[in-house]
C-alpha positions as CSV (number, residue, x, y, z in Angstrom):
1,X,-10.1,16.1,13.0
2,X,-9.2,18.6,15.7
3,X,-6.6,21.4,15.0
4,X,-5.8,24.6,17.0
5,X,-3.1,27.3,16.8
6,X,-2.7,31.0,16.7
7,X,-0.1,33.0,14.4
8,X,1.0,36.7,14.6
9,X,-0.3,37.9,11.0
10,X,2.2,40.2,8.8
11,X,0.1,43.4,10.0
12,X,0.2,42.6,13.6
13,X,-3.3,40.9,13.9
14,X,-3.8,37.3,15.9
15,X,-4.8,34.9,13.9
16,X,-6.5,31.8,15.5
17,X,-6.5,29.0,13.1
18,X,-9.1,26.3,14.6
19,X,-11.2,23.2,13.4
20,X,-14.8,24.7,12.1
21,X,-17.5,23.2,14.4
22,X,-21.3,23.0,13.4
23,X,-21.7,26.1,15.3
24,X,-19.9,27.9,12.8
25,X,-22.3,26.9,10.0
26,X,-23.7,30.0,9.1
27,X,-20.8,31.9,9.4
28,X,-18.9,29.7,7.5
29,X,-21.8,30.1,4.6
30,X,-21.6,33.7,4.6
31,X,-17.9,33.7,4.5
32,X,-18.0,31.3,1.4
33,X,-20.5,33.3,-0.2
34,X,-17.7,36.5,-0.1
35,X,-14.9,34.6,-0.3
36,X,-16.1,32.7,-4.1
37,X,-17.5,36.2,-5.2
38,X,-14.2,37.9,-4.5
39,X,-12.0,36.0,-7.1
40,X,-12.4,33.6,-10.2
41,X,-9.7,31.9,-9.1
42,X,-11.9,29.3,-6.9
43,X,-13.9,25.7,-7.6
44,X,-17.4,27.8,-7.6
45,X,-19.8,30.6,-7.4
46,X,-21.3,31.7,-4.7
47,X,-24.8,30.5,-6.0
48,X,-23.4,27.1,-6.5
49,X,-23.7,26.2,-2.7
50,X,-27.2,25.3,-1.7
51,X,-26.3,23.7,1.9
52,X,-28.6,25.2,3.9
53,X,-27.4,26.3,7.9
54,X,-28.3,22.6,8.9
55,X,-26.5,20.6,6.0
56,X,-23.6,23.0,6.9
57,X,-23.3,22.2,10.6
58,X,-23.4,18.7,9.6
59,X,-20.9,18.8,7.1
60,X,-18.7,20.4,9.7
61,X,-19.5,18.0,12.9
62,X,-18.3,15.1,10.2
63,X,-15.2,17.1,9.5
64,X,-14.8,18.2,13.0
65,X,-15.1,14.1,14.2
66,X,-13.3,12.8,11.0
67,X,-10.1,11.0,12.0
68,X,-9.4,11.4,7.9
69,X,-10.8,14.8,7.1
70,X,-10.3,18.6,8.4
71,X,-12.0,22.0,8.5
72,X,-10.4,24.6,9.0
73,X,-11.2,28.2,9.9
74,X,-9.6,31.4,10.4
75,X,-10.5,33.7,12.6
76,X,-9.2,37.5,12.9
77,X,-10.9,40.0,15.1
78,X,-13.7,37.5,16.2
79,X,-14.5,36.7,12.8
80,X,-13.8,34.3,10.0
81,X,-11.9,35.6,7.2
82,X,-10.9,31.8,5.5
83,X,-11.2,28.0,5.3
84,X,-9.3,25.2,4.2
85,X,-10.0,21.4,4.1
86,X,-8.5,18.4,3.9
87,X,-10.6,15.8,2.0
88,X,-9.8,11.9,1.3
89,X,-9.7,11.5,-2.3
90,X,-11.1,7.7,-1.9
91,X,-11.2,5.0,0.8
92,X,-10.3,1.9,-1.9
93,X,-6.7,0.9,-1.2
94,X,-5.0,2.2,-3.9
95,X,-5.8,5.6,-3.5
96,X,-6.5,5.9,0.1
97,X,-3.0,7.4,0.9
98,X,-4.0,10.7,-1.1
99,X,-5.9,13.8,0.2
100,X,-6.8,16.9,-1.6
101,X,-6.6,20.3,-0.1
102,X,-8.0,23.7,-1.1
103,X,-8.3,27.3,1.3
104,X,-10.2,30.3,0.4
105,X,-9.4,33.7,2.1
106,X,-11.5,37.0,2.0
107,X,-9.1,39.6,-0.4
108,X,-9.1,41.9,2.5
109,X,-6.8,39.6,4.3
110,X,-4.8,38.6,1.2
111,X,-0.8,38.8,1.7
112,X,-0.7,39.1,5.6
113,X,0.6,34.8,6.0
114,X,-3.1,33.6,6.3
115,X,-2.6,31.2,3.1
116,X,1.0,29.8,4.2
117,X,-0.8,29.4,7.7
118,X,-4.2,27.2,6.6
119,X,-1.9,25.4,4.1
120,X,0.5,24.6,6.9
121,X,-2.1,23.4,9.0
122,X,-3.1,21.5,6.2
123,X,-0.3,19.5,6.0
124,X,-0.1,18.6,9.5
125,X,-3.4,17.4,9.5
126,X,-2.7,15.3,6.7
127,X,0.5,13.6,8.3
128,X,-1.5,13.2,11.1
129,X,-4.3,11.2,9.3
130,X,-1.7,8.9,7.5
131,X,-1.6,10.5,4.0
132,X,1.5,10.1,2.2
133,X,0.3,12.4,-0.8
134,X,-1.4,15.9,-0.6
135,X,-2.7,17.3,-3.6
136,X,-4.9,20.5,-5.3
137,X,-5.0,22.1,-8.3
138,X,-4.9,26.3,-8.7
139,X,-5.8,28.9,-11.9
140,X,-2.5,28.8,-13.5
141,X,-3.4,32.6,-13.5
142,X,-2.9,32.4,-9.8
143,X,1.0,32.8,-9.3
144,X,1.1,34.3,-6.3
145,X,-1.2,31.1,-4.6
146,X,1.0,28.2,-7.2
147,X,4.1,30.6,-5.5
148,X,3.5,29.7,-2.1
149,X,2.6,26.0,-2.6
150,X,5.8,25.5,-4.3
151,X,7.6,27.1,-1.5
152,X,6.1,24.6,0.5
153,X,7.2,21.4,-0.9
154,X,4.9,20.7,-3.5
155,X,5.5,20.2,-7.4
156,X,3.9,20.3,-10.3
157,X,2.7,17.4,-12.1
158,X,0.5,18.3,-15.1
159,X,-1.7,20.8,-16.6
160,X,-5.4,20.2,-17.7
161,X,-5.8,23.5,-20.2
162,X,-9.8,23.3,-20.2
163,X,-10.0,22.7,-16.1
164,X,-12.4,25.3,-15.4
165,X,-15.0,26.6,-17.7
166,X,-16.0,30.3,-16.0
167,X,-19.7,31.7,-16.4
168,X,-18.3,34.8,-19.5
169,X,-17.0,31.1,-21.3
170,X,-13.1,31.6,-20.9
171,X,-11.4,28.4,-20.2
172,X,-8.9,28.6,-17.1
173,X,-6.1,26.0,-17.1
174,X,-5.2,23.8,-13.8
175,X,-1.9,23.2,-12.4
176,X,-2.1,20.2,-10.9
177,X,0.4,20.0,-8.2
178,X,1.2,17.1,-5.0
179,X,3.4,16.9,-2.2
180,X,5.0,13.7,-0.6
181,X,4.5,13.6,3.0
182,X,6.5,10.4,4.2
């Protein structure tokens, strides 16, 4: 899925949000890398992803021609500082109107709209693909992230206490939350 569009961020920096392309692979493996060592509020750590540059790039050529399914990069200074994706849960008919969504953002570039931003573009790309339900789960540690998606529209609808399992053995509990899009 194709998306483009550039924002003014909060410290005065362009920001151009555009669909990752298999050029991008590498870049977008080192930025991962940072990005999941950064917090312990994300899926995984950085060892966790053993694409190489060439499963990357493929990945994101699929994403990039997908008319279901979005990468999404963001670039600041000639460099990418975050992701997001949108990701079919399942093709079988009763599920096939829901997509899931998750970004990750370098800390440096915490707080300056780059979250709102990706998730925005998130949701337009998931109206545009015909989803009527968006959904993703965050640390319920993370306020400030469960903040913003609630000031976007979406709500809260369970809680799995033992959702992730970090690496010191402390359990982190999901929220679970959805928006409606039609």
């Amino acid at each position: 899925m194709q998306y483009r569009k550039e924002i003014r961020l909060r410290d005065g920096h362009q920001c151009l949000l555009r669909s990752a392309s298999a050029s991008d692979a590498e870049e977008i493996l080192v930025n991962f890398n940072k990005t999941h060592g950064e917090t312990e509020y994300l899926l995984s750590y950085p060892d966790e992803k053993n694409f190489t540059i060439g499963e990357e790039a493929d990945f994101l050529q699929n994403k990039e021609c997908s008319p279901s399914e979005a990468e999404i990069c963001a670039i600041v200074d000639g460099r990418i500082v975050g992701t997001a994706g949108v990701d079919a849960i399942g093709l079988r008919e009763k599920i096939r109107h829901r997509a899931s969504s998750g970004i990750s953002i370098e800390k440096d570039y915490w707080g300056l709209g780059i979250g709102r931003a990706l998730m925005t573009a998130c949701i337009e790309c998931a109206k545009q693909a015909g989803y009527s339900q968006l959904e993703l789960e965050a640390v319920s540690d993370n306020e400030r992230a469960i903040g913003l998606y609630r000031s976007l529209g979406f709500l809260e609808y369970g809680r799995n206490p033992r959702g992730f399992r970090t690496r010191d053995s402390q359990w982190q509990e999901l929220v679970l939350m959805r928006l409606e899009l039609d």
